[in-house]
C-alpha positions as CSV (number, residue, x, y, z in Angstrom):
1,X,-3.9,13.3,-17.2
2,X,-0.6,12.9,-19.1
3,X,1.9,10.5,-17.8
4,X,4.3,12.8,-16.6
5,X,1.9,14.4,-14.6
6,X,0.6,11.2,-13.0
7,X,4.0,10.2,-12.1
8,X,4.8,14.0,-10.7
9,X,1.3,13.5,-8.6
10,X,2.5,9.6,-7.5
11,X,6.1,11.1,-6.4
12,X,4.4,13.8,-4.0
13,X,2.1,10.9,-2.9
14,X,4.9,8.9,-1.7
15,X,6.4,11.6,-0.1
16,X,3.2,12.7,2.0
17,X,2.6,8.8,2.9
18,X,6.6,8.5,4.3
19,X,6.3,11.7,6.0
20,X,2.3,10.4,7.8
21,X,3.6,7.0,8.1
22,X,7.1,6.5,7.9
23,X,9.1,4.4,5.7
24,X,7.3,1.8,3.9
25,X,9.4,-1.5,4.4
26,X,9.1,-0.5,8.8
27,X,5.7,-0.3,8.1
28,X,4.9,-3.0,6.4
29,X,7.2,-5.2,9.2
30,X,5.4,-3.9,11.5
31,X,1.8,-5.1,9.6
32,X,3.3,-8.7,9.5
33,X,4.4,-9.1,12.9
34,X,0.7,-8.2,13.3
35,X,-0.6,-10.5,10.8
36,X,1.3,-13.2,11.9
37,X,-0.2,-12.9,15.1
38,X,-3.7,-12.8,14.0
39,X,-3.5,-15.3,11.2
40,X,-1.4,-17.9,13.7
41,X,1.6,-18.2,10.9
42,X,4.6,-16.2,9.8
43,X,3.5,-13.6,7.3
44,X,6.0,-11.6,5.6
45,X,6.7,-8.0,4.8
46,X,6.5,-9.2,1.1
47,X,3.3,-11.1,1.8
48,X,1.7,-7.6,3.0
49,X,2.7,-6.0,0.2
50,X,0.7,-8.8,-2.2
51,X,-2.4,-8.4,0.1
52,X,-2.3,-4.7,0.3
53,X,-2.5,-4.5,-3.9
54,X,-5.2,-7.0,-3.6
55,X,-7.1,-5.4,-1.2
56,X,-6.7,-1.8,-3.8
57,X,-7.5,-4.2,-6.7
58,X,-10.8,-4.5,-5.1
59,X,-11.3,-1.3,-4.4
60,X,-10.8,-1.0,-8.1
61,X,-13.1,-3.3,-9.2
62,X,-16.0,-1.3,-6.8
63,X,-15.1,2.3,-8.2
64,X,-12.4,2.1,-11.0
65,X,-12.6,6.0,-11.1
66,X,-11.6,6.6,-7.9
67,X,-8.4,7.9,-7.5
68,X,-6.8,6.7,-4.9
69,X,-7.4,3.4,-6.0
């Protein structure tokens, strides 16, 4: 896939995950304040962010061809 063509495909992506789940920075406030009450300390938007990527960085490692991943 050319470049332009993966960032055309990331651009819809984005769009279709805003319109199922809203905007991203709400969503990933709402995550921590979950988080934070599982993991029994303040965790951060920016925090959720870092975990999410690792958890798809896994997911990576397991099936790099994947494309969501």
């Amino acid at each position: 896939m050319k470049r332009d063509e993966v960032l055309d495909l990331a651009k819809v992506t984005l769009v279709d995950r805003g319109a199922d789940y809203g905007d991203a920075r709400v969503n990933f406030d709402r995550i921590a304040v979950m988080w934070t009450v599982i993991m029994g300390q303040k965790v951060t938007r920016a925090q959720v962010a870092q975990c999410m990527i690792c958890l798809k960085l896994s997911r990576l490692a397991e099936t790099p061809s994947h494309e969501d991943s």
